[in-house]
Legacy VTK file of the C-alpha trace (Angstrom):
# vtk DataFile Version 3.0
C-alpha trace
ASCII
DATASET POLYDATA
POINTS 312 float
19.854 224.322 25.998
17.838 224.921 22.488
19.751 221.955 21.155
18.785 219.930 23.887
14.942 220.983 23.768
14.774 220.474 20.096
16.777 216.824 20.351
14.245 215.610 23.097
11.537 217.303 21.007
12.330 215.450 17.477
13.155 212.031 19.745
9.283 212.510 21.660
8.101 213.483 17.995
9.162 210.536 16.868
7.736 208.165 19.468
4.457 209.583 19.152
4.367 208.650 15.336
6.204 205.533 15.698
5.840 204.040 18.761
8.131 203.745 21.853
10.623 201.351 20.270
12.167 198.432 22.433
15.800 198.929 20.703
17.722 201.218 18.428
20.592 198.975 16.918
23.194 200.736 14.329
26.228 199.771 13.279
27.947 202.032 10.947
28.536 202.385 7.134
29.443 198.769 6.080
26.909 197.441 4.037
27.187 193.566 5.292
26.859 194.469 8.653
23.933 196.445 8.872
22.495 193.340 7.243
22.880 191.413 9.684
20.955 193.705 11.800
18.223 192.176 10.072
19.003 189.067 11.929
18.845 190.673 15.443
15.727 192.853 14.548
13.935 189.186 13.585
15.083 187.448 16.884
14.360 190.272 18.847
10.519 190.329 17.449
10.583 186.395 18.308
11.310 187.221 21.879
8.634 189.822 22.052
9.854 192.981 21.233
7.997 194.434 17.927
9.624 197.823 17.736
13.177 197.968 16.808
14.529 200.676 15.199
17.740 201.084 13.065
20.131 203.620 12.333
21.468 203.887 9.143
21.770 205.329 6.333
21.541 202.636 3.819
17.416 202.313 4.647
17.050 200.399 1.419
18.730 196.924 3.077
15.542 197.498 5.002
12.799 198.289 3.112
9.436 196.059 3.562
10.979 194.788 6.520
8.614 193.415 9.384
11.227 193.124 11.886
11.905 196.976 11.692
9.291 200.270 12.476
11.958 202.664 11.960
14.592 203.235 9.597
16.793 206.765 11.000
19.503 208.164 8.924
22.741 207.073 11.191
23.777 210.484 12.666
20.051 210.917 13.824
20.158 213.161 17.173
18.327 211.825 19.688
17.471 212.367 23.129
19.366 210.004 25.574
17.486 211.421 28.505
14.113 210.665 26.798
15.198 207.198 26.094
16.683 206.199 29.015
13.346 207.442 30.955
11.673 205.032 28.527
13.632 201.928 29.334
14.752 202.339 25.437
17.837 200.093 24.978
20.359 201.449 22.723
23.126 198.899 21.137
26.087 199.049 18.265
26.490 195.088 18.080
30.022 194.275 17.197
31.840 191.393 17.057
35.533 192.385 16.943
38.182 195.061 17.440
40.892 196.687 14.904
44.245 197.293 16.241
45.828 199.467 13.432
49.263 198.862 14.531
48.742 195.078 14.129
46.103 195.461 11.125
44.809 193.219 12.757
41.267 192.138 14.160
40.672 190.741 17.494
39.496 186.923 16.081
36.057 186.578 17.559
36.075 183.112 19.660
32.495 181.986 17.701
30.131 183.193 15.376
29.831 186.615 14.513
26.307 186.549 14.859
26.576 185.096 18.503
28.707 188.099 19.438
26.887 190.398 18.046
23.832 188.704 20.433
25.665 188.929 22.920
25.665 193.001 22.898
21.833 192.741 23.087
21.543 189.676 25.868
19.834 187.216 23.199
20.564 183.926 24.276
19.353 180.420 23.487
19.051 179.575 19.635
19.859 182.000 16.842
18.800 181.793 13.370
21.784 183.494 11.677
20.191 184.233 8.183
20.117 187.239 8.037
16.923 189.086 5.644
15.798 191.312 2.543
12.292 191.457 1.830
10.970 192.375 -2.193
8.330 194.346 -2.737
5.843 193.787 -5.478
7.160 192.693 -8.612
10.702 193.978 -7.993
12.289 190.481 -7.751
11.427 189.718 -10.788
13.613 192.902 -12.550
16.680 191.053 -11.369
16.636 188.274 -14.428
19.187 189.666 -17.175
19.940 186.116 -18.884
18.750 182.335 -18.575
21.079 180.594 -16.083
22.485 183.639 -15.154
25.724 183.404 -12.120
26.954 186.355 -9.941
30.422 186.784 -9.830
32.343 189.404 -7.633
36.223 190.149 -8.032
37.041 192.602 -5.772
36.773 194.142 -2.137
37.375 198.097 -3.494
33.767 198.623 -3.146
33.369 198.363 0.607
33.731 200.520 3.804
37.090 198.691 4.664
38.884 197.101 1.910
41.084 193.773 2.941
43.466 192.122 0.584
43.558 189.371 2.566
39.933 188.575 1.422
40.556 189.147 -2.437
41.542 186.232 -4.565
43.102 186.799 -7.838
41.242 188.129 -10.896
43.061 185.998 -13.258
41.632 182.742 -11.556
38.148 184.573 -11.790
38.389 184.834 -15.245
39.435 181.114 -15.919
36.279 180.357 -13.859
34.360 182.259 -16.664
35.843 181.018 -19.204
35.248 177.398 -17.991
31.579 177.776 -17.913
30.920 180.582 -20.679
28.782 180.510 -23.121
26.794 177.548 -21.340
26.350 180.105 -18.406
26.045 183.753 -18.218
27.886 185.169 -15.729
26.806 188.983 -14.414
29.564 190.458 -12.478
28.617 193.142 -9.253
30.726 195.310 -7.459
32.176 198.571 -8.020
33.039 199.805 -10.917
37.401 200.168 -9.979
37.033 196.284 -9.354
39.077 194.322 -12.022
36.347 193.662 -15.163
35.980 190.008 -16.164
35.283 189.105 -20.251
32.517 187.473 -21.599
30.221 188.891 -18.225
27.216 190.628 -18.228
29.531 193.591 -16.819
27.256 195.232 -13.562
29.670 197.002 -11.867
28.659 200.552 -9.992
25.707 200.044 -12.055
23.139 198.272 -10.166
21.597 199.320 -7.067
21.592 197.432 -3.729
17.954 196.610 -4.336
18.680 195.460 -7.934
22.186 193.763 -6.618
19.827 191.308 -4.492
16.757 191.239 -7.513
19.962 189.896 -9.351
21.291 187.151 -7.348
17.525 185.760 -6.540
17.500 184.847 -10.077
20.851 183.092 -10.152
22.018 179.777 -9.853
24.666 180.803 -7.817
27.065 183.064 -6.699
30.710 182.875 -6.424
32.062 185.674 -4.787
34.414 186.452 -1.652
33.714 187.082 2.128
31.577 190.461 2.342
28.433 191.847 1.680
27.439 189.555 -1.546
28.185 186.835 0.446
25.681 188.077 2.719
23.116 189.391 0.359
23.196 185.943 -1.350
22.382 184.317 1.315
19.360 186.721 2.418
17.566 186.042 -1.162
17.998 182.675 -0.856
20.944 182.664 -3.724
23.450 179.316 -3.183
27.093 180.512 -2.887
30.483 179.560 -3.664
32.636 181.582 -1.321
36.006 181.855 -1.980
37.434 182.210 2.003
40.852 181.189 2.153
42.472 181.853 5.499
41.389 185.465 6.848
38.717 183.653 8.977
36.820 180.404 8.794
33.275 179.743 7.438
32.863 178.947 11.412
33.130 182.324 12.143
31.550 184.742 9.707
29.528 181.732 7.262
26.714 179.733 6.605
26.959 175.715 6.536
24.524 175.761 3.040
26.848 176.906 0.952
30.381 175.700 -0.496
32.878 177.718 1.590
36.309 177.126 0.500
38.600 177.724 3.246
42.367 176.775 3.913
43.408 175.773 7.194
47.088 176.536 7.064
49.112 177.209 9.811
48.977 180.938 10.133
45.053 180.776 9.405
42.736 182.293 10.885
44.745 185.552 10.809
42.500 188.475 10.650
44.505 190.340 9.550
43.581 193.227 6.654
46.298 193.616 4.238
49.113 192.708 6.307
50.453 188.843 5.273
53.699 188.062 6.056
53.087 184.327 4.086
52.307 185.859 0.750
48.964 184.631 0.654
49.457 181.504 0.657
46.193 180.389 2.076
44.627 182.229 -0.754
47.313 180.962 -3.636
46.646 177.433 -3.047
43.163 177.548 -4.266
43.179 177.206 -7.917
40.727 177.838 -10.584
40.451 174.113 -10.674
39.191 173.750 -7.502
36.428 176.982 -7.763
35.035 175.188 -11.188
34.727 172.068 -9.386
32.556 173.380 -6.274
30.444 175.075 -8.967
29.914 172.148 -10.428
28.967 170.497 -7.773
26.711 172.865 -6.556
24.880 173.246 -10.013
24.511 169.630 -10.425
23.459 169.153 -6.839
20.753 172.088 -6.104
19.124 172.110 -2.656
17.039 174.283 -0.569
19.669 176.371 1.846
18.817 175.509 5.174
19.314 177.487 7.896
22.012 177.691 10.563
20.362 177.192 14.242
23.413 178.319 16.570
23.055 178.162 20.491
24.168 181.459 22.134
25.107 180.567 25.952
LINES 1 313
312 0 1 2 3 4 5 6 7 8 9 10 11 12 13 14 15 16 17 18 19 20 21 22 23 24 25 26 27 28 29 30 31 32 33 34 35 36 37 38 39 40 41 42 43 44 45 46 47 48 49 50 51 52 53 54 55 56 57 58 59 60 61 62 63 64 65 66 67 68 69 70 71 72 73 74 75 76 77 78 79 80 81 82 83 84 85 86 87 88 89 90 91 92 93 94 95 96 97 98 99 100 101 102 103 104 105 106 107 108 109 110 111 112 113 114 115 116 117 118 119 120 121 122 123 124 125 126 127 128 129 130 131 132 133 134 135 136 137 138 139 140 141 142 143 144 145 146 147 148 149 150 151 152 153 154 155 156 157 158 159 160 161 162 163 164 165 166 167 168 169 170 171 172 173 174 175 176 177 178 179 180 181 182 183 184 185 186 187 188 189 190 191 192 193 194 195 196 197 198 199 200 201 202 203 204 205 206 207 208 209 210 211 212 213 214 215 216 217 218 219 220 221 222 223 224 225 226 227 228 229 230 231 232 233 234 235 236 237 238 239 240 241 242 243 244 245 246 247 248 249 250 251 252 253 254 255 256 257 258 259 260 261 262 263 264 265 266 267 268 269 270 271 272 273 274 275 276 277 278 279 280 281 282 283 284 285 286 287 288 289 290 291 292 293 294 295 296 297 298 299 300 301 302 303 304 305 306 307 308 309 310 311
């Protein structure tokens, strides 16, 4: 019973400071998921609802944020009771299910962003850009070298690690070497992912905040499917993504920037680590064919425009 007074205490406490919020979205731990909360919190707003909170405990991904009042560390208690008496609606958008014995993830039937929606009842069109927000000059901190390019290598960093995401480090660094010294490249990630010569070396030691600072000033980034991917796109930062067969740019992407997928046979899989084609879909892209997208893409700049999806 104390518990109970003292969780519907803290969760009234709350609401008198903050406001009776419309929605309480959380997710988890994984860092490019809870940005795309961002995305829900903005279409929300559009449809009228100006409170949303989040649960999380990354709260940076969310700072200056005018989509989101609240920012509660993810195990927050709060009072079910006192929400549900407040018509509070309380949602942990997902877009897919892992079966372990498989290792193997449902494959979502369209965007993720759409099925995430869908947990929330937004219909109609869906801007799927998902948001970070700079304060002051802090943007600015992020330029370490004229015609700088983010580069990631690894997966090892995040909440769930897939192999089936990872190209090959050796490819990375021909990719590098291709370019270098007319461009600096600055590699993120954590600091166990395989280093890269001749790279502005970043690895578990920039923060989120000064991850994104970074790839605003790039030209581009050339990275895998995963957070960067997803940061990148949030700051505005053109992408070469490096998909391979895991899941298609149709399902987890954005049309603005130069996804390279391969539609073999056994693609998309979903699967984690599990291949039972020795990753094919990821061995038949070659350095080659990276160094020409980047090319491309840095000879051809353009605005990223955004991806208007109808949710039925």
């Amino acid at each position: 019973m104390a518990t109970f007074l003292k969780t519907v205490l803290s969760t009234l406490s709350k609401i008198r400071k903050s406001g009776r919020p419309s929605h309480i979205l959380s997710f988890g731990d994984s860092l490019g998921d809870n940005l795309l909360l961002t995305t829900l919190a903005r279409e929300l707003n559009a449809r009228g609802f100006k409170n949303v909170w989040i649960k999380c405990d990354h709260p940076k991904l969310f700072g200056n944020n005018p989509y989101v009042k609240l920012v509660l560390p993810y195990n927050t208690l709060l009072s079910t009771t006192v929400l549900n008496l407040l018509g509070v609606k309380t949602a942990s958008p997902r877009y897919t299910t892992y079966h372990k014995e498989t290792d193997r993830d449902k494959i979502p039937e369209k965007h993720i962003i759409l099925k995430m929606a869908d947990s929330l009842g937004l219909k109609g069109k869906i801007d799927t850009t998902p948001n970070f927000f700079f304060e002051g000059d802090e943007a600015q901190q992020g330029k370490l070298a004229d015609r700088q390019i983010v580069i990631t290598t690894s997966t090892s960093g995040s909440l769930v690690s897939m192999a089936n995401k990872e190209w090959y480090a050796q490819r990375y660094q021909q990719v590098v070497d291709s370019f270098y010294p007319e461009y600096q490249f600055v590699q993120l990630g954590a600091k166990n992912d395989a280093p890269l010569n001749n790279v502005i070396d970043m690895r578990g030691r920039s923060t989120l905040r000064e991850s994104a600072a970074i790839l605003k000033n790039s030209l581009l980034a050339v990275t895998h499917v995963g957070f960067t991917m997803h940061l990148a796109r949030a700051v505005n930062c053109p992408a070469v993504v490096i998909y391979g067969g895991r899941e298609t740019p149709a399902q987890s992407g954005y049309s603005c920037f130069n996804n390279i997928y391969s539609p073999i046979h056994c693609s998309p899989c979903w699967l984690h680590n599990t291949c039972h084609y020795n990753k094919q879909c990821m061995d038949m892209i070659s350095a080659a064919t990276v160094i020409s997208a980047i090319k491309q893409q840095l000879q051809n700049p353009s605005p990223l425009v955004a991806d208007e999806l109808y949710n039925d």
